[in-house]
N, C-alpha and C positions, 0 to 999 in steps of 0.2 A: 851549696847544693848544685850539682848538675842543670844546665838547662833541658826542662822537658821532663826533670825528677816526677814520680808519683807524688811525692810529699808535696811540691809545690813550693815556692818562694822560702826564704826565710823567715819573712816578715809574715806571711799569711799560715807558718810554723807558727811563732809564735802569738800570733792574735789568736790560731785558734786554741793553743794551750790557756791564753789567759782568759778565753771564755769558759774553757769548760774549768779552771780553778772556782771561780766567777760562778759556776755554777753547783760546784761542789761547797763553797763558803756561805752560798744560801741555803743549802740543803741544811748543814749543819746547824744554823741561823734556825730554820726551822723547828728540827729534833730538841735542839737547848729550849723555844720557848714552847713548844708540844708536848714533849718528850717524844711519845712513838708519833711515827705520820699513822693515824688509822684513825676512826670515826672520830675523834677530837677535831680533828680540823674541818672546816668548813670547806662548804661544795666551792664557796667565792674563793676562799684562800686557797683551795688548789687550783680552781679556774686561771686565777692570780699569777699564781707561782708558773703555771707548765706557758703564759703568756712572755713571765719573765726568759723565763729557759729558752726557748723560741728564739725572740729577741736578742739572747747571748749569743746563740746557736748561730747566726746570722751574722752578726756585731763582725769578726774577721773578713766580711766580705762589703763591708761599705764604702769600699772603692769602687766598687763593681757598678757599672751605668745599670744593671735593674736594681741595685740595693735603693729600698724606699726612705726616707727619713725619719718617717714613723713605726718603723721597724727599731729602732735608736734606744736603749734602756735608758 
């Protein structure tokens, strides 16, 4: 890639492809033991989940001097 690309790195390409797999592998993880996401799931398990999501969301940028540790899945 270009220096200056809108995409960004190659490497921060692909961290953040493997977070959102990462986050699409738990959705699924979900539906398998739910079935549908809708009032079956609990208020914790989704508070749970969009924490994990978050946290993925983030995970490509933990090189970054504000990235927190506890931000870390």
């Amino acid at each position: 890639m270009a220096p200056g690309s809108p995409l960004g790195s190659p490497a921060l390409l692909v961290a953040e492809v493997e977070a959102k797999r990462r986050i699409l592998d738990m959705h699924r993880v979900l539906v398998e033991d739910f079935g549908r996401l809708d009032e079956t799931v609990s208020e914790y398990t989704r508070r749970e989940t969009l924490e994990d999501v978050i946290e993925m969301l983030a995970l490509p940028y933990a090189d970054h001097r504000d990235y927190r540790q506890e931000w870390r899945p």
